[in-house]
PADREN-545797 format. One line per 10 residues: number of its first residue (from 1); for each residue z, y, x of N, C-alpha, C. Coordinates in steps of 0.05 Angstrom, whole numbers, plus 5000, padded with zeros to 4 digits. Layout:
N
NUM	Z,Y,X,Z,Y,X,Z,Y,X  ...;
***
This chain:
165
1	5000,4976,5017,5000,5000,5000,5000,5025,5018  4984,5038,5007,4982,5074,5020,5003,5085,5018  5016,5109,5036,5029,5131,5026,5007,5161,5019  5027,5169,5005,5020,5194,4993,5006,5206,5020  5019,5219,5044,5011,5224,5056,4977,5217,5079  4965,5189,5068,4948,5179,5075,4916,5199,5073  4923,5206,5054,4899,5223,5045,4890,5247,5060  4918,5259,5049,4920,5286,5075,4914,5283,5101  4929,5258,5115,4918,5251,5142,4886,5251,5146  4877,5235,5138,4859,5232,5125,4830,5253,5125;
11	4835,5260,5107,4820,5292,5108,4825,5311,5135  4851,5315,5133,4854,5332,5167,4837,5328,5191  4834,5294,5192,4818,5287,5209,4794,5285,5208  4787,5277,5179,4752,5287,5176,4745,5318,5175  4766,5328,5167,4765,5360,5177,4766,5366,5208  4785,5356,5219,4777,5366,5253,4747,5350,5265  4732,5330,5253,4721,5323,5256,4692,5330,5248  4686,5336,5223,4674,5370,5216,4663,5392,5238  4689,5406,5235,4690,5432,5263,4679,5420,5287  4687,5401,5292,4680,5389,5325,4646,5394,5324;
21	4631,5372,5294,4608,5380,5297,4598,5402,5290  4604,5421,5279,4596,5444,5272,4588,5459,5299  4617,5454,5315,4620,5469,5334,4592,5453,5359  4589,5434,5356,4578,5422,5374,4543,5427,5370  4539,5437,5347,4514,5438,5334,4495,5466,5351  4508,5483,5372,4495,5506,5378,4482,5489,5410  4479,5466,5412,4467,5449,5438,4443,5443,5436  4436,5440,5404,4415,5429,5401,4393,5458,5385  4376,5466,5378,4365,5478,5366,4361,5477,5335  4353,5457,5324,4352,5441,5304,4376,5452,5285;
31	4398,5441,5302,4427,5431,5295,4437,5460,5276  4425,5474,5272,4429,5505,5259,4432,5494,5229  4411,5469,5227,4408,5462,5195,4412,5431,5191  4421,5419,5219,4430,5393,5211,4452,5381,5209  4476,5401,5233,4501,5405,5234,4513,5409,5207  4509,5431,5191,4514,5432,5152,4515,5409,5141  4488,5395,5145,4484,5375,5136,4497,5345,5136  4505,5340,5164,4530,5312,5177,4547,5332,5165  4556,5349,5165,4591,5356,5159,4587,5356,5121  4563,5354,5110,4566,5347,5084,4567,5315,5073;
41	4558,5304,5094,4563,5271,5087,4586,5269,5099  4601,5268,5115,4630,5278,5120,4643,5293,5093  4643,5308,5081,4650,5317,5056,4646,5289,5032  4633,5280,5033,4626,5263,5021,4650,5243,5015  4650,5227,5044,4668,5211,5048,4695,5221,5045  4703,5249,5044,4731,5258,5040,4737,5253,5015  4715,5269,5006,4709,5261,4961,4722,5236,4953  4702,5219,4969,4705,5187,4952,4728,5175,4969  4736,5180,4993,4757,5162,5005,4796,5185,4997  4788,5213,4988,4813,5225,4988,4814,5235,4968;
51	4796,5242,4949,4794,5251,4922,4787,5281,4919  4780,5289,4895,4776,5322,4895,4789,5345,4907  4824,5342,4900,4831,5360,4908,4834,5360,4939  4838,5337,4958,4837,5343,4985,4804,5354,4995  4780,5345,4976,4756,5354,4985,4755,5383,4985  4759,5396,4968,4772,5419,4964,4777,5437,4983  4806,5430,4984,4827,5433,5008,4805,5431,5038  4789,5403,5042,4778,5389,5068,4754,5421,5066  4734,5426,5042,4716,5447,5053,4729,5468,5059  4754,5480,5044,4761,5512,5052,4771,5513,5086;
61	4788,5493,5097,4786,5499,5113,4768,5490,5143  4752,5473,5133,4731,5470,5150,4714,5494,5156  4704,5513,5129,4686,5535,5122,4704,5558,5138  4733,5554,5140,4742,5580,5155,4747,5574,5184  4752,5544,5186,4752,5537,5223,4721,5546,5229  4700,5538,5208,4677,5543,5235,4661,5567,5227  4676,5573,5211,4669,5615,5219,4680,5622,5234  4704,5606,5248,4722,5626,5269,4711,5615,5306  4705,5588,5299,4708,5572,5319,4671,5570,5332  4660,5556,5309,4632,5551,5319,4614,5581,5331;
71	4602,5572,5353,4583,5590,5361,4563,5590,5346  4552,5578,5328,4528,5581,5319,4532,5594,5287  4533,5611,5284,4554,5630,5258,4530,5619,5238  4509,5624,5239,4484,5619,5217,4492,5585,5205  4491,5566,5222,4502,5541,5220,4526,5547,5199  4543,5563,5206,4571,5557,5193,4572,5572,5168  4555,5591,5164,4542,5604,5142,4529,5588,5124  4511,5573,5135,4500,5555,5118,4514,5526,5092  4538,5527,5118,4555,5512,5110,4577,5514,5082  4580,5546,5100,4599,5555,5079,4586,5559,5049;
81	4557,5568,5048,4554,5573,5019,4537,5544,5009  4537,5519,5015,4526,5496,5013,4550,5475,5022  4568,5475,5036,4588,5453,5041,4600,5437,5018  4601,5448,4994,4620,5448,4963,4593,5437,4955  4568,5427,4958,4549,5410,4949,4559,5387,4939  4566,5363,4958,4575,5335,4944,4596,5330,4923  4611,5362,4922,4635,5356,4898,4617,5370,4881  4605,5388,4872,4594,5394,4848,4569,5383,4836  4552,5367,4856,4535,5347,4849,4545,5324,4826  4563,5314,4822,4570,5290,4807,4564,5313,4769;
91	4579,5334,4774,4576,5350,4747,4543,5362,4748  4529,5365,4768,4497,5379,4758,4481,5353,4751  4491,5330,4758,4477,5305,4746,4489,5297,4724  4490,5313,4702,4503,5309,4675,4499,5315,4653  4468,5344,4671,4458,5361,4660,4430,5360,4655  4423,5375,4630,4396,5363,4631,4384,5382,4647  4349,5364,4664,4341,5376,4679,4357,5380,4707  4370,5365,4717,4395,5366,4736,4379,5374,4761  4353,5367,4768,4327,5375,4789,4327,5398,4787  4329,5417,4772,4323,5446,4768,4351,5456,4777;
101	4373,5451,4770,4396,5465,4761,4408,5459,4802  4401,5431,4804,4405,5437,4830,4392,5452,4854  4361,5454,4846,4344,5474,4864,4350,5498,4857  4366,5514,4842,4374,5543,4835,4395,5538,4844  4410,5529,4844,4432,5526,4865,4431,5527,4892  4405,5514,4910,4408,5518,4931,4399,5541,4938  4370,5547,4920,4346,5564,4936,4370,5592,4929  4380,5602,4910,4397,5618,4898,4423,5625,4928  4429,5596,4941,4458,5605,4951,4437,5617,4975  4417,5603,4996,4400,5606,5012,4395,5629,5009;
111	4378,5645,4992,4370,5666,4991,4389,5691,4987  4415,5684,4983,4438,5707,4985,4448,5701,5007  4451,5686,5015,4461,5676,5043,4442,5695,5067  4415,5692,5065,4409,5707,5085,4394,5732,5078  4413,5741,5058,4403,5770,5050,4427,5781,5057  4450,5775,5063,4475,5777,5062,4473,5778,5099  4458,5752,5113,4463,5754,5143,4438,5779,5141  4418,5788,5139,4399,5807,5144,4401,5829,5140  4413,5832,5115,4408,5867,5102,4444,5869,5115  4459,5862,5097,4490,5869,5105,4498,5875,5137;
121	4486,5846,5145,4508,5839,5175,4490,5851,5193  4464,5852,5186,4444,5850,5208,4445,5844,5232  4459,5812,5220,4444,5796,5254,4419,5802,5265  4417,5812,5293,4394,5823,5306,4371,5800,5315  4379,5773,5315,4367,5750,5328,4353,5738,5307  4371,5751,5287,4353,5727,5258,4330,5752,5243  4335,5782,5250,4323,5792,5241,4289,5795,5254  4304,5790,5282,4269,5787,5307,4260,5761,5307  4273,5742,5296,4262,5715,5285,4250,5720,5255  4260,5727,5236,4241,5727,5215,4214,5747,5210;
131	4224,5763,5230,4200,5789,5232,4177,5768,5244  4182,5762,5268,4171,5738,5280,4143,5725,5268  4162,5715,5251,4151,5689,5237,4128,5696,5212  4134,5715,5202,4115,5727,5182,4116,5714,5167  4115,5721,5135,4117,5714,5104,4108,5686,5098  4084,5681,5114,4075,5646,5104,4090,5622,5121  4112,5629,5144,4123,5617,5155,4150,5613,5147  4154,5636,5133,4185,5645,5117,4186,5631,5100  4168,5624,5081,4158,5610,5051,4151,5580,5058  4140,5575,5086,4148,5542,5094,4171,5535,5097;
141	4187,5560,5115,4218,5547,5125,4235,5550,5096  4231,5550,5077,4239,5549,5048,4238,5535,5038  4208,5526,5036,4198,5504,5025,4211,5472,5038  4210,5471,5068,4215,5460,5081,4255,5448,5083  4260,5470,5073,4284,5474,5064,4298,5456,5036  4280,5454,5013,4291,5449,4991,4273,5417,4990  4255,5419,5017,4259,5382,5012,4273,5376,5028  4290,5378,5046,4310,5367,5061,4339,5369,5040  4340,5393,5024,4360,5386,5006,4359,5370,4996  4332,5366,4975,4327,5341,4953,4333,5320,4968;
151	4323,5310,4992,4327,5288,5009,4365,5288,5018  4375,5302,5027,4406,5296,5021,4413,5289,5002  4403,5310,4981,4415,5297,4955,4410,5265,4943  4392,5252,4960,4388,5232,4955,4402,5205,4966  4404,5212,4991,4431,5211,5013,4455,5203,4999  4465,5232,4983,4491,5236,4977,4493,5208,4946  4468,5209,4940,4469,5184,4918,4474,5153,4913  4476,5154,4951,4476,5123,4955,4505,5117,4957  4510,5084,4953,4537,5088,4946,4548,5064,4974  4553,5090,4992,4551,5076,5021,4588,5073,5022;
161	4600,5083,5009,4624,5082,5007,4640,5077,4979  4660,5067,4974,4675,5066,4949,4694,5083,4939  4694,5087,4914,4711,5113,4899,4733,5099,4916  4761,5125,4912,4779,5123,4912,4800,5103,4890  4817,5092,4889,4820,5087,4868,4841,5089,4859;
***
C-alpha cells in the first residue's frame, strides 16, 4: 500500500525532472519546440500516475522553475501557455467537434504567446528571426506547428500508462 505522501514525491520528481529538460533543451536547436513537448508527456504521466490535483500543482511549478531557470525562455514560454494541454484534453474530447476546439486552443495560445514575446517583450532575436523568415515561412512554421500538436495529441491518446486508481 502507498502513502499519501507517494504522489507528492512523485510529482516533485517528475517536476525536477521536467526543469532538467527544459533546462537542457537550449543544446540542441530544435529543442525550442521539443523540450515543451517531453515535459508534456512527463505531464502526462503525473496526470495518470498522481492525479489532477498534483498535475496541477506538477505544471505551476514547473512553468515557474523554467521561466526562472531555463536558458531558452521561448522554450519555457511555449511551455507555459501549452504545458496544461494533457489535463484539459480529456474534457475537449467530450466536445463536439473536439478537432476544432483543440486547434483554437493551440493556434489561439501560439499566436498570443508570440504576440506577447514580439510586440510586448520585444525579444530582439525572435524579432530578426521572424523578420528573417518572411510571411510564407511564418505561415509554414504554423502550419508546421499544429501538425506536431495534432500528432502529440495523438501521443497523449495512447494508453502507455494506467489511471491512477
Amino acid at each position: 500500500m502507498r502513502s499519501k505522501a507517494y504522489p507528492i514525491a512523485l510529482g516533485g520528481m517528475l517536476a525536477a525532472a521536467a526543469v532538467v529538460l527544459m533546462s537542457i533543451g537550449t543544446i540542441i536547436p530544435i529543442a525550442t519546440y521539443a523540450a515543451p513537448v517531453l515535459c508534456m508527456l512527463v505531464g502526462q504521466m503525473v496526470l495518470k500516475l498522481c492525479g489532477s490535483r498534483i498535475a496541477w500543482a506538477w505544471y505551476g511549478a514547473v512553468t515557474v522553475l523554467s521561466l526562472l531557470l531555463a536558458p531558452d525562455k521561448e522554450a519555457a514560454a511555449v511551455f507555459a501557455v501549452l504545458g496544461y494541454y494533457p489535463f484539459v484534453k480529456p474534457k475537449l474530447e467530450k466536445k463536439k467537434l473536439s478537432w476544432l476546439w483543440k486547434g483554437l486552443l493551440f493556434n489561439g495560445s501560439i499566436l498570443l504567446l508570440y504576440w506577447i514575446l514580439l510586440k510586448v517583450m520585444g525579444i530582439s532575436h525572435l524579432v530578426e528571426e521572424f523578420s528573417g523568415m518572411g510571411v510564407a515561412m511564418t505561415a509554414l512554421l504554423l502550419v508546421l506547428g499544429n501538425v506536431t500538436f495534432f500528432l502529440l495529441d495523438k501521443i497523449l491518446s495512447r494508453k502507455f500508462i494506467r489511471r491512477k486508481r
